[in-house]
NULUMRO-956861 format. One record per residue (C-alpha): residue number from 1; x, y, z. Coordinates in steps of 0.2 Angstrom, whole numbers, plus 2048, in hexadecimal, padded with zeros to 3 digits. Layout:
REM NULUMRO-956861
REC     k    px    py    pz
REC   NUM     X     Y     Z
...
END
This chain:
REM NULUMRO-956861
REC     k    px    py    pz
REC     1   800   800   800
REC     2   807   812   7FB
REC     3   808   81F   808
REC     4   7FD   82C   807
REC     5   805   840   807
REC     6   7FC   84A   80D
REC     7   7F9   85A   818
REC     8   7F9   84B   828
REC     9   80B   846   822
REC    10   814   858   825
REC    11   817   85E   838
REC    12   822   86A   840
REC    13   82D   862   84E
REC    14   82D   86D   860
REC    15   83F   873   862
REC    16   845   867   86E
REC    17   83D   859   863
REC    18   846   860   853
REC    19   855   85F   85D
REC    20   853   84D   866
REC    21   84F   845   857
REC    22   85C   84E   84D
REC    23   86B   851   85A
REC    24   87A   850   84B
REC    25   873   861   845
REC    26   877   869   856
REC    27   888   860   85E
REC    28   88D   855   850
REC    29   88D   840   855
REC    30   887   83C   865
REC    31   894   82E   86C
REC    32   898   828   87E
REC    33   8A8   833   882
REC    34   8B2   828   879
REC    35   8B8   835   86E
REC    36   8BC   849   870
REC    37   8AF   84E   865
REC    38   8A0   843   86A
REC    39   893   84E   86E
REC    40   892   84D   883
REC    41   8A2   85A   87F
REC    42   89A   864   874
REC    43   889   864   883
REC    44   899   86C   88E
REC    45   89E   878   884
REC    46   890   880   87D
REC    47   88C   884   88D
REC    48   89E   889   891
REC    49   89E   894   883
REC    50   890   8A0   889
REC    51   89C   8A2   89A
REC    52   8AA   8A6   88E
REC    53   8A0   8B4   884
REC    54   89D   8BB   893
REC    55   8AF   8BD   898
REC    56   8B3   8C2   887
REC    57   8A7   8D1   88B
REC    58   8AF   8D6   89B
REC    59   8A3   8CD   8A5
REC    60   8AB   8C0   8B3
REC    61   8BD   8B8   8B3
REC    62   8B8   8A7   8BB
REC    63   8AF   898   8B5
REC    64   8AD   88A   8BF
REC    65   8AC   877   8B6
REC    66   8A5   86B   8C1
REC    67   8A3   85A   8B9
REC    68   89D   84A   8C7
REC    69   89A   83B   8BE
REC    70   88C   83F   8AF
REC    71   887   850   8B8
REC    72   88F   862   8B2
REC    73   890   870   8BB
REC    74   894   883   8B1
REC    75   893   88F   8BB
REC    76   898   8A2   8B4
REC    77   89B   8B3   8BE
REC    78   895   8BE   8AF
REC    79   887   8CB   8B1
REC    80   879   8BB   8B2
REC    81   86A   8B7   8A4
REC    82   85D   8C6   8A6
REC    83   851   8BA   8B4
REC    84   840   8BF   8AB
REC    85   849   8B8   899
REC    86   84F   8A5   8A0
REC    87   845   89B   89A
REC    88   846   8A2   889
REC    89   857   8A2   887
REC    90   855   88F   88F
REC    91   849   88A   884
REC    92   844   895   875
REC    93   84F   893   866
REC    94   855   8A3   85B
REC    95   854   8AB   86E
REC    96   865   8B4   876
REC    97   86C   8C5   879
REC    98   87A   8C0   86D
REC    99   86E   8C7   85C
REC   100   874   8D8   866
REC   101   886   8DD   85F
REC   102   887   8EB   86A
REC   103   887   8DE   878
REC   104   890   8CD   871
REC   105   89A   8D3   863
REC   106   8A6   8C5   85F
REC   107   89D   8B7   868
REC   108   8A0   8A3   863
REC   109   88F   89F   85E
REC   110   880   8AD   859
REC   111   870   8A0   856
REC   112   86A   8A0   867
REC   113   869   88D   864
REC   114   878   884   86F
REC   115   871   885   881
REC   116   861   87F   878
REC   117   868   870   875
REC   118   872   86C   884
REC   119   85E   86D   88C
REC   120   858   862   881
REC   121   864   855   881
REC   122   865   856   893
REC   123   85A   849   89F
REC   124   85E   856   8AC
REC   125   861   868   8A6
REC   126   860   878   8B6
REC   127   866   88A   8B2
REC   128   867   898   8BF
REC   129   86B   8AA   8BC
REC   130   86E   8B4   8CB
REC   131   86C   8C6   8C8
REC   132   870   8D4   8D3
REC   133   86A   8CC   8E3
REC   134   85A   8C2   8DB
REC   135   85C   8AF   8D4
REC   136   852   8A6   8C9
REC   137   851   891   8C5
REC   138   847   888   8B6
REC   139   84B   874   8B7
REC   140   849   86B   8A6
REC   141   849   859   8A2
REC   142   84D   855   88E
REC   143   845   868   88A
REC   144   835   865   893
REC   145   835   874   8A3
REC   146   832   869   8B3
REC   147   833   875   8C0
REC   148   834   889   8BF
REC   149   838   893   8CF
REC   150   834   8A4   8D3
REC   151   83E   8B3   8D6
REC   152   84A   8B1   8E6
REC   153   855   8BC   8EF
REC   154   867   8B5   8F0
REC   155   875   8BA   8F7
REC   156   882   8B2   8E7
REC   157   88B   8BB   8DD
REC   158   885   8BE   8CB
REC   159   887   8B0   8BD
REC   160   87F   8A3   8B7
REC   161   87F   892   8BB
REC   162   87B   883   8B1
REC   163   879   86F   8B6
REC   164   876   865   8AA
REC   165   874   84E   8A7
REC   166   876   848   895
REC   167   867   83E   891
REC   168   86E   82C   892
REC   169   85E   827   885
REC   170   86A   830   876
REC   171   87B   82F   87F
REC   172   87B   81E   888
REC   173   886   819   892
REC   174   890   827   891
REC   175   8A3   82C   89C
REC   176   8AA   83C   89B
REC   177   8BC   83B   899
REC   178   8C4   84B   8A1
REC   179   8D1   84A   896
REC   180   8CA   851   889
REC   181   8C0   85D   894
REC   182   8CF   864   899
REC   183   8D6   866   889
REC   184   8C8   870   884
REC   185   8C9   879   895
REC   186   8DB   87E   892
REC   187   8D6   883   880
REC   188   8CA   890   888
REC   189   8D6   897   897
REC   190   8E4   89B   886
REC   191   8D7   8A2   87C
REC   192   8D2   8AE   88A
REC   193   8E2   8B4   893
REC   194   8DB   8BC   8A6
REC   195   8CF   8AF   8A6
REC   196   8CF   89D   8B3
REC   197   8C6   88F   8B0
REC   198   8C4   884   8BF
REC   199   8C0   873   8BC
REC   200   8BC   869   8CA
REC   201   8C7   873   8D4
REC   202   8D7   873   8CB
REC   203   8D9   885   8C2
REC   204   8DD   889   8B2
REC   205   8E5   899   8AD
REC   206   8EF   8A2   89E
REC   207   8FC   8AF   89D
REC   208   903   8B0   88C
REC   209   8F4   8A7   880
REC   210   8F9   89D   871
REC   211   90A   89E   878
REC   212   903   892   886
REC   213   8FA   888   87A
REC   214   909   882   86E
REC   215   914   882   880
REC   216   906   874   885
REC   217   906   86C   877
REC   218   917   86A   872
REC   219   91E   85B   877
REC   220   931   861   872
REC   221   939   874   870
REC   222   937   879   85F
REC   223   945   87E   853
REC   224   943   88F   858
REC   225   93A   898   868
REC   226   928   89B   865
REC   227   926   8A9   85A
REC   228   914   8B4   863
REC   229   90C   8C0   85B
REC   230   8FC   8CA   860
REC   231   8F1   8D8   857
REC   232   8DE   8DC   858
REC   233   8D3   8CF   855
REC   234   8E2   8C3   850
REC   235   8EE   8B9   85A
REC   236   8FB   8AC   856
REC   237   90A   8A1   85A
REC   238   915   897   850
REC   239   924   88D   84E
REC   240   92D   87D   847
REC   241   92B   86D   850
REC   242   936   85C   84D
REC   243   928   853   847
REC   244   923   84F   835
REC   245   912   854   831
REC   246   90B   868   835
REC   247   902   869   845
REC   248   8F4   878   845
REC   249   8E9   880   852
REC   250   8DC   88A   84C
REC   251   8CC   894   857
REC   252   8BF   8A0   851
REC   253   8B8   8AB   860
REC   254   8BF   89F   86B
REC   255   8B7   88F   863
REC   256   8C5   882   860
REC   257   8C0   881   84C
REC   258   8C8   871   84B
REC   259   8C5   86E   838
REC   260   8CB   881   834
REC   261   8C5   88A   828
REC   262   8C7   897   820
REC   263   8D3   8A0   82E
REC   264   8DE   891   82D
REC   265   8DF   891   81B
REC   266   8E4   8A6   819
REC   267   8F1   8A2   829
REC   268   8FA   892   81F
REC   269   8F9   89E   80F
REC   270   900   8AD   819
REC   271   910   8A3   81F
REC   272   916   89D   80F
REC   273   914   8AE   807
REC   274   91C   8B7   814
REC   275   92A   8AD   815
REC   276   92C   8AC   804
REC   277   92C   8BD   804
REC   278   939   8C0   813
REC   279   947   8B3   80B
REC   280   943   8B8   7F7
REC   281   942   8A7   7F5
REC   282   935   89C   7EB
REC   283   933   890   7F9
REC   284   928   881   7F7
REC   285   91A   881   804
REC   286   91B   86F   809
REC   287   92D   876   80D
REC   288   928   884   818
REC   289   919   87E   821
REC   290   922   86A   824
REC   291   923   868   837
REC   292   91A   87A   83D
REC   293   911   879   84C
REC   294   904   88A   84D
REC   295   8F7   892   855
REC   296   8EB   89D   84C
REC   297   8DE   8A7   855
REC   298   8D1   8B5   84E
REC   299   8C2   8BC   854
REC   300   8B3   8BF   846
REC   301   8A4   8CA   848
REC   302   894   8BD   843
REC   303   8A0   8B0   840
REC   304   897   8A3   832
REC   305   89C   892   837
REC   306   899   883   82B
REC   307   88E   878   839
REC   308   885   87C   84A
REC   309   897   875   852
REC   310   8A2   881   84D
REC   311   8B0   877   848
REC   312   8B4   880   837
REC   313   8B3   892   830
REC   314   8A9   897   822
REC   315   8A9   8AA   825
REC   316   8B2   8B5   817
REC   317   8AF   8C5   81F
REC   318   8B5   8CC   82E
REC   319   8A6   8D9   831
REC   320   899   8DE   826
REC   321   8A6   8EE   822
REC   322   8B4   8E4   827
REC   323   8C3   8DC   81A
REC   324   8C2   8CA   815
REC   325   8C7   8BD   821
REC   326   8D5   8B9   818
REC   327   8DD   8C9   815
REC   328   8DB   8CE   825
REC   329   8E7   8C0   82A
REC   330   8F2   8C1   81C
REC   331   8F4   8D4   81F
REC   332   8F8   8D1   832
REC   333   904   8C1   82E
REC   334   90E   8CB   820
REC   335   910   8D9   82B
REC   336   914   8D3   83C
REC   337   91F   8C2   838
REC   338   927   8CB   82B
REC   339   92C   8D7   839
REC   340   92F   8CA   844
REC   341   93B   8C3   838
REC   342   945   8D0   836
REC   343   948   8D6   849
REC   344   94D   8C4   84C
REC   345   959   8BF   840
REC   346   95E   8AE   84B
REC   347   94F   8A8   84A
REC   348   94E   8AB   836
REC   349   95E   8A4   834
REC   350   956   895   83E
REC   351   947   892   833
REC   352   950   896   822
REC   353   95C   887   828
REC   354   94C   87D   82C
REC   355   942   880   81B
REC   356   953   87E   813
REC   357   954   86B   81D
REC   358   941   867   818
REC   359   946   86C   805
REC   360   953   861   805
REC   361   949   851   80B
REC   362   93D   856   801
REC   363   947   854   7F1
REC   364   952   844   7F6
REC   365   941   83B   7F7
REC   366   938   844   7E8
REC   367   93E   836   7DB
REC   368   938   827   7E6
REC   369   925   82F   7E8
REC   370   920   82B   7D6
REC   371   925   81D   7D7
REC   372   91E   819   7E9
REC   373   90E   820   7E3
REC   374   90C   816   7D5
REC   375   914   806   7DD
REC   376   904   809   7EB
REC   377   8F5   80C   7DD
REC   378   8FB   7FB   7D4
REC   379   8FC   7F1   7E7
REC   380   8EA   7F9   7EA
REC   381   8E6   7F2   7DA
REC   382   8ED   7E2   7D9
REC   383   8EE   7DC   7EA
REC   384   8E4   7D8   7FB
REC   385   8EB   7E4   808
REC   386   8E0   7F0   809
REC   387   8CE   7EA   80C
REC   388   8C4   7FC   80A
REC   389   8B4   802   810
REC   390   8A8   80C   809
REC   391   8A7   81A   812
REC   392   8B6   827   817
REC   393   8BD   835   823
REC   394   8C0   841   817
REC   395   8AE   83E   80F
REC   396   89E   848   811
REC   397   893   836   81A
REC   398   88D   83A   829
REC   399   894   828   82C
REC   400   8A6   831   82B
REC   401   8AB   832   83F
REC   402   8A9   81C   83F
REC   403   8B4   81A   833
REC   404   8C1   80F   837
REC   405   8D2   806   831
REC   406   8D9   7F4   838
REC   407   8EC   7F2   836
REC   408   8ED   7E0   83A
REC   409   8FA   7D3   834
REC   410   8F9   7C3   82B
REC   411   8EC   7BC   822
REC   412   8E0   7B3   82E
REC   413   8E1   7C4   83A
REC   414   8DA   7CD   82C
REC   415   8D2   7C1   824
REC   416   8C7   7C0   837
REC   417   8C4   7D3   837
REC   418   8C2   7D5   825
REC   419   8B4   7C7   825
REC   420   8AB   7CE   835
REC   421   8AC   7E3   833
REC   422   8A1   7EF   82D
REC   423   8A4   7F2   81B
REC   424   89B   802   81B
REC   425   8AA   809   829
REC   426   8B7   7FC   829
REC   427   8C6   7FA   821
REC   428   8D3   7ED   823
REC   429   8E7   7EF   81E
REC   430   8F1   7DD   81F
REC   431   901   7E1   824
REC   432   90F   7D1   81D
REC   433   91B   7CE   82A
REC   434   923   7DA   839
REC   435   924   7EC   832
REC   436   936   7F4   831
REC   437   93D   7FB   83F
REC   438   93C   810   83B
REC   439   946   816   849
REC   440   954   824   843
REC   441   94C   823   831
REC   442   949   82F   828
REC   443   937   830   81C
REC   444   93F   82B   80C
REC   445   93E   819   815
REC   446   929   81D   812
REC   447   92B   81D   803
REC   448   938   810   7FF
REC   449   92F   802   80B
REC   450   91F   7FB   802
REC   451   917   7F4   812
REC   452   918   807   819
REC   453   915   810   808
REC   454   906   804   805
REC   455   8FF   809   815
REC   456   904   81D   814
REC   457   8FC   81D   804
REC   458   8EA   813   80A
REC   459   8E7   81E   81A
REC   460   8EB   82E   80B
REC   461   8F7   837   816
REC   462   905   83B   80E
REC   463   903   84D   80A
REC   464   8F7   853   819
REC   465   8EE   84A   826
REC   466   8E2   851   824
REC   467   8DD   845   812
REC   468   8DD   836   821
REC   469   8D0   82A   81A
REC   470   8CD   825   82A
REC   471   8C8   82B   83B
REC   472   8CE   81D   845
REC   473   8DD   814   83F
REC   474   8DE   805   84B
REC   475   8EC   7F9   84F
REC   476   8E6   7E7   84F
REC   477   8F4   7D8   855
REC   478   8F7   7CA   85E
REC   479   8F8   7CD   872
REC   480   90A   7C0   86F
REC   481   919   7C6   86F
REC   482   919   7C8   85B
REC   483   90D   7D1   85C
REC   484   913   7DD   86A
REC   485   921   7E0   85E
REC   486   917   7E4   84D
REC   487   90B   7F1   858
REC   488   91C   7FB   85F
REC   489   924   7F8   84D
REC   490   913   802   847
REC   491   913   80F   855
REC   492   925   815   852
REC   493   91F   816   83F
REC   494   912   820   843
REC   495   91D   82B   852
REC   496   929   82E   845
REC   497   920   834   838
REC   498   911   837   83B
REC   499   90F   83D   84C
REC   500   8FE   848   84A
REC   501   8F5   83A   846
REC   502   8F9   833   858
REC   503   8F7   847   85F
REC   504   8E5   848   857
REC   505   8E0   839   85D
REC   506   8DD   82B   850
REC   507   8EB   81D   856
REC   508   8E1   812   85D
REC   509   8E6   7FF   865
REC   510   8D9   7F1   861
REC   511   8D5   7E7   872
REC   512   8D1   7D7   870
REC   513   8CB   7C8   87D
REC   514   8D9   7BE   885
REC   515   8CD   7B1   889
REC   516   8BB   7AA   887
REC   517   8B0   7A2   893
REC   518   8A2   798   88F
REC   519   893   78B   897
REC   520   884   787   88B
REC   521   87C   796   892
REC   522   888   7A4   890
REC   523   897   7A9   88A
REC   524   8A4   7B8   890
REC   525   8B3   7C0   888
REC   526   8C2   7C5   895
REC   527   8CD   7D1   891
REC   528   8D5   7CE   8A1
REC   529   8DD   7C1   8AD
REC   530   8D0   7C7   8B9
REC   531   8C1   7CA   8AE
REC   532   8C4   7B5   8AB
REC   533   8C5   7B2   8BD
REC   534   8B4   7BD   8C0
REC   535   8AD   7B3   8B0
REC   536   8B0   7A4   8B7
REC   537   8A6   7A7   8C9
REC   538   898   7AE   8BE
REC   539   895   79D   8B4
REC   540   899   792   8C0
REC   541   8A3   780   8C0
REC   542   8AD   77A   8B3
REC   543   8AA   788   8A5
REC   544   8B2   785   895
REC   545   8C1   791   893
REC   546   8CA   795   882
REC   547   8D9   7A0   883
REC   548   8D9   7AA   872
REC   549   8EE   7A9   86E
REC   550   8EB   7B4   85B
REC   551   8DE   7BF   851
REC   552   8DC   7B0   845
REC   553   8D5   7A5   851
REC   554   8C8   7B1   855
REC   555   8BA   7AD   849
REC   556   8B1   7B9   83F
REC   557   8A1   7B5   847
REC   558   8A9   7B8   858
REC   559   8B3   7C9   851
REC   560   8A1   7D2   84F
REC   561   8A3   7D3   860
REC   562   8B2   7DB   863
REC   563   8B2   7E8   855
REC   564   89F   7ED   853
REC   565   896   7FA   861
REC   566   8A0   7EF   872
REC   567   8B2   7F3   868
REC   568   8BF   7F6   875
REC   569   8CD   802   86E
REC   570   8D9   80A   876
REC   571   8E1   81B   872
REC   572   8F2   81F   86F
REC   573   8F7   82E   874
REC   574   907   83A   87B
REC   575   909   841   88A
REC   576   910   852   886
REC   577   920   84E   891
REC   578   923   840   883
REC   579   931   847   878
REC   580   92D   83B   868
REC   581   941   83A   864
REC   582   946   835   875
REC   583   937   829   877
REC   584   93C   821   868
REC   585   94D   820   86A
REC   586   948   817   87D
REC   587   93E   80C   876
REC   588   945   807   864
REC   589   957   80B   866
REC   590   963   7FE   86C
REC   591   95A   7F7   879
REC   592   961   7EC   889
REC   593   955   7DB   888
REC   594   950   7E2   898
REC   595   94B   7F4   890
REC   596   942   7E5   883
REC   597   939   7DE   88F
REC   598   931   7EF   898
REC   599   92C   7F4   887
REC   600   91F   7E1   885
REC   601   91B   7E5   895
REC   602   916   7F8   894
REC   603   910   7F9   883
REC   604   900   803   885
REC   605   908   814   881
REC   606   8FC   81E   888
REC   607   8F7   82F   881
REC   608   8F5   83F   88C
REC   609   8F8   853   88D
REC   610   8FD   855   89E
REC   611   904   865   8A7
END
């Protein structure tokens, strides 16, 4: 039977409907915590963000976070929501004072929609604003108003205060990880010098901005001391790291625009034409920008940003009278680092030394990447390697954020995976044998080796990471010894050459069960000595216990398990006391079989940005 259209068949959601059924629109994926950019974050700051604007007008210098279990806690010292206009701004979309210019000029996000959406995705959601003396409290639950108390006098000082409980129908089972919430509580404190965050009673606090920022994320000195310059609306910092790779920080208004944009692309432009300028010499770009590490920051009036969650700039103006976007930064580049430059001649005869190193790699390796390229296009073609899925990163499918890659070895690992995945958003690469050691090599070895050109070449990240087909790029070997040794071989390739990808977070271990456990009733995968032993008293007597020793004995009915919604992966990461070279060196240089031994033992490098 056909479906009659008609007048029945069209209806207007309620606001908090619209944004329930729809939450991608509003805070991109939803996700459990998992990742940085799942959406319980983007809950936190769109909330944060209204605190920030108020700072930003002059209006309070302390935030505090307060995040106990699944409960936040915002609370703001700013001049407090106007009390008889609370709920609309709590609950009325295209509502806030933001539409005003005289009031919020630059501010991060001017369609009144972001606090909407923490409200209705929120099982519990309570704002206050207290007011010269006078306090007043709505309670929501997933939009809907439960409670709304009058007017009282109180005797706390101005702000607004904000708890709030993601809905666990649309979030699950959900953790904040407070790493990540203090990543992006650092990247507010930079962005807004005078300004302290305290996050469950540990402050944060900036003196010097962007020159903080690289500071923090640095995990060596650069070639050169940090080169900070400032000017109305704009501030940057800059330098040139050890790695391979660039490594760029980019913000809008505050907003960590974490795809760039249009800023991002001026600033990159700006550098190569300045410096080209400065040197009078036609540098290649590839040579000037290899191994930068910099921070760009500009505030916009009505910034346009290309989704509700800010992560990249569309605008091309600066004000409705105002010069483009990008001539504004390449005017304030040309000028200032050009000046820079020239009032500290050690630090240009550093970087001219530098781009003059990166040229010169460059060209020793130039004859090779034909070669490479075409060696890779004809093992893609002709050979089973890489198993591709359908969807990818750097595509416009919503299914983007799931895709994921399985570097495995041998063929009944990757046979296992490759029979069990998702072949919408998973790929699988077969690796033949233990990689080659890259310790001390230089990337002409990329190139030269076909296991790690084949494998450059199928996660497309030889000229920018930002090509990664891939948002997850996950090791998968054996828990044996051999297998130890193929996942540090792969790391150290990864460290060496390509260290944002560990930085941005897509290096990923693959956890597997040890052991299963099984009576005709039920069966349990352990991970763990001591998840097998509290299997055990679960099922009683004489269970049947298989100790998995390789991938390949894993069937492909039994992999569904471990790499579908359950999958277990643990992220690699650096802690910014990590100096790559010197952790490299320690763990791949000539080792003692006792420095061998720590390294099977310890090898879950884990990944953090500590102070």
């Amino acid at each position: 039977m056909i479906e009659q259209y008609s007048e029945e068949s069209i209806r207007t959601l309620d606001w908090k409907e619209h944004i329930r059924r729809r939450p991608g629109m509003y805070i991109g994926k939803l996700g459990d915590g998992a990742s940085a950019d799942d959406g319980i974050y983007i809950l936190i700051k769109e909330v944060i963000d209204n605190s920030i604007d108020e700072f930003a007008m002059g209006n309070g210098r302390v935030i505090d976070v307060t995040i106990n279990d699944k409960e936040v806690v915002v609370r703001d010292r700013g001049r407090g929501i106007p009390l008889g206009k609370l709920e609309d701004v709590a609950s009325k979309m295209n509502t806030g004072a933001k539409y005003d210019s005289k009031v919020f000029k630059k501010s991060v996000g001017l369609n009144g929609v972001g606090i909407k959406a923490v409200n209705a995705l929120s099982q519990k959601f309570n704002i206050k604003s207290i007011r010269e003396g006078e306090l007043k409290e709505i309670e929501f639950s997933a939009g809907e108003k439960i409670e709304d108390k009058k007017i009282a006098k109180t005797s706390e000082e101005n702000g607004v205060s904000i708890t709030f409980v993601p809905d666990e129908s649309l979030f699950g089972r959900f953790n904040f990880n407070m790493e990540y919430v203090e990543a992006m509580i650092k990247n507010y404190v930079f962005l807004n010098s005078g300004l302290s965050i305290i996050l469950n009673g540990q402050k944060f606090f900036s003196k010097n901005g962007l020159l903080d920022l690289l500071n923090e994320n640095m995990s060596e000195e650069g070639h050169y001391p940090i080169i900070h310059l400032t000017g109305e609306d704009i501030e940057l910092a800059m330098t040139h790291g050890m790695q391979y790779g660039e490594d760029y920080f980019s913000f809008v208004n505050g907003q960590h625009t974490t795809q760039g944009g249009t800023h991002l692309l001026a600033f990159k432009e700006a550098v190569v034409k300045t410096i080209r300028e400065f040197y009078k010499k036609d540098f290649d770009p590839a040579d000037i920008r290899t191994s930068i590490v910099a921070a760009i920051s500009i505030k916009v009036e009505e910034p346009v940003f290309e989704s509700q969650t800010k992560t990249k700039l569309g605008s091309k103006d600066i004000g409705p009278n105002g010069p483009g976007v990008r001539n504004f930064i390449m005017d304030f580049v040309k000028n200032a680092l050009d000046n820079f430059l020239h009032k500290n001649p050690q630090t240009a005869d550093i970087l001219l030394k530098k781009i003059q190193d990166s040229e010169k790699e460059r060209k020793a390796i130039s004859g090779i990447k034909k070669m490479a390229r075409d060696r890779a296009k004809k093992a893609n073609l002709h050979n089973r390697k890489l198993r591709d899925c359908r969807v990818h990163y750097n595509s416009s499918d919503e299914r983007k954020t799931e895709t994921t890659i399985f570097i495995t070895e041998g063929d009944s690992a990757s046979g296992s995976i490759t029979k069990s995945r998702d072949v919408n958003t998973q790929a699988v690469f077969s690796l033949k044998g233990k990689p080659l050691n890259t310790y001390g090599l230089t990337k002409k070895i990329v190139y030269e080796n076909e296991e790690f050109n084949l494998l450059q070449a199928a996660l497309n990240i030889e000229d920018s990471l930002e090509d990664l087909r891939y948002k997850k790029v996950v090791v998968a070997t054996d828990a044996d010894v051999d297998g130890m040794h193929i996942r540090l071989l792969l790391l150290t390739f990864f460290l060496q050459f390509f260290p944002d990808l560990i930085r941005n977070g897509h290096l990923y271990i693959l956890q597997t069960p040890l052991f299963r456990v099984r009576n005709k009733k039920k069966t349990l995968y352990c991970y763990s000595d001591e998840e097998k032993t509290n299997a055990i008293s679960e099922l009683g007597p004489n269970p049947e216990i298989t100790r998995f020793k390789g991938l390949g004995e894993i069937s492909p009915d039994e992999f569904k398990h471990f790499i579908g919604k359950d999958i277990r992966l643990e992220p690699v990461k650096l802690k910014k006391e990590d100096a790559v070279g010197k952790m490299l060196e320690y763990y791949m240089g000539k080792n003692t079989p006792e420095r061998q031994d720590f390294i099977v033992d310890n090898l879950r490098i884990e990944v953090e940005i500590n102070d």
